[in-house]
Structures are given as structure tokens and as C-alpha cells.
N, C-alpha and C positions, 0 to 999 in steps of 0.2 A: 424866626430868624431876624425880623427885622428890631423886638425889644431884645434880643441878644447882640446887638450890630452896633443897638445905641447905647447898649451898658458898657459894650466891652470896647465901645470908644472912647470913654470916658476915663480907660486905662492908659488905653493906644495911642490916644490920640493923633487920629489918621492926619491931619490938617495940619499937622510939622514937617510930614512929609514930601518931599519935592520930587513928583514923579512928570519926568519927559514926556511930554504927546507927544508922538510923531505919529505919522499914518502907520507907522507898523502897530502902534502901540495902541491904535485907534482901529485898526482893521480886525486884530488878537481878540481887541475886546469884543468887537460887533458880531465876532465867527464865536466866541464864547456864551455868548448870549443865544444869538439865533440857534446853534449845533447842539451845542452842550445844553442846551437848557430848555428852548423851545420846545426846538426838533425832539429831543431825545424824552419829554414829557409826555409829548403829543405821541409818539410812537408806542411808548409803554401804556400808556392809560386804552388806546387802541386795543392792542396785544393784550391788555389787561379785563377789558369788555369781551372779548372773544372766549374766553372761559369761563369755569362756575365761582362761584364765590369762595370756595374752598382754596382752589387750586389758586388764583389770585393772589389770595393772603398767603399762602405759602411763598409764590414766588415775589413778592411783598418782603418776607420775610431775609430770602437770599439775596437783594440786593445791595445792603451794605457789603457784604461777603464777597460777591462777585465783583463787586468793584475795586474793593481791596486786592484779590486776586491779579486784576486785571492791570492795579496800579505796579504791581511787584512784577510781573510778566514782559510788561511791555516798560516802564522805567526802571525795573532795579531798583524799589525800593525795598528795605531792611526792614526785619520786624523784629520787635524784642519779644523776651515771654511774655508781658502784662498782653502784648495786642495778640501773639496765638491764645492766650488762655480767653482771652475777647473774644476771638472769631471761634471756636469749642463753646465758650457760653451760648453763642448766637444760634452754631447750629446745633445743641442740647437743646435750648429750648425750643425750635422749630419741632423736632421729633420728636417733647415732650410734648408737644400742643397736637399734633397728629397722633398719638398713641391717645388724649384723652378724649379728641374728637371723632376715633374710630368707638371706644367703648359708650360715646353718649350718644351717638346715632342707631 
């Protein structure tokens, strides 16, 4: 993420942009950081020690998916066909990787 951040600044470049502080804009960010990303790393990785390594990498696997889910649920957001045919590739290959790791055990 972070040589993705610094190439694709190089497009963007973030530094012409003239973004407000205010404490709202300061409080969003600090609750995005601690909730979104701390918290919610620290609780997975938790929940993710509690199982086998199997079952893990599975649920590994379904987290882009359920978040996308969760993105459309609770904000409305739209999806064209490229992104269902996306989330169908994601969960095909999960259930391919579990069908080949049942016949290799």
C-alpha cells in the first residue's frame, strides 16, 4: 500500500488539494484509524487465531466479498456486471481451493 500511495501520487497529486481541518474533520479521521483499522485488525486476527488454518484462510478469502456486501447494504451502493462477475470469480475460487484441498488430504 504504501509503494501504491507513492506512485499513484505521482498522478494525483494529493498536495494541490486544499482540505479543511476542523475537529470534525480531525475527530472522522482519528475514529477511522482507531475503529476501522486498529480495532477491527486486532479483532480479526483474534477471531482468526481461534480456528484451524483451514477454516481461517477461508474466511480470509470471504472478506473482500463481505465487505462489499456490507458496503451495498448499509450505503446503497451499485454494482455493474464487471464487479458481480468479480465477486462470482472470488467466491468460484474459494470453493475451487476447498474442493482441491478436500481431495489432497
Amino acid at each position: 500500500m504504501l509503494i501504491s500511495g507513492i506512485l499513484l501520487s505521482l498522478f494525483v497529486r494529493p498536495w494541490t488539494y486544499e482540505i479543511p481541518l476542523s475537529s470534525e474533520v480531525i475527530l472522522g479521521f482519528c475514529g477511522l484509524i482507531l475503529v476501522g483499522t486498529a480495532a477491527g485488525s486486532t479483532f480479526y486476527h483474534f477471531g482468526a487465531s481461534l480456528l484451524s488454518p483451514v477454516k481461517a484462510g477461508t474466511l480470509a478469502n470471504f472478506d473482500p466479498v463481505s465487505s462489499v456486501l456490507l458496503t451495498a447494504l448499509l450505503l446503497g451502493t451499485t454494482f455493474t456486471a464487471t464487479d458481480l462477475a468479480g465477486f462470482f470469480c472470488i467466491i468460484g475460487a474459494v470453493f475451487l481451493l476447498q474442493l482441491c484441498r478436500g481431495r489432497l488430504t
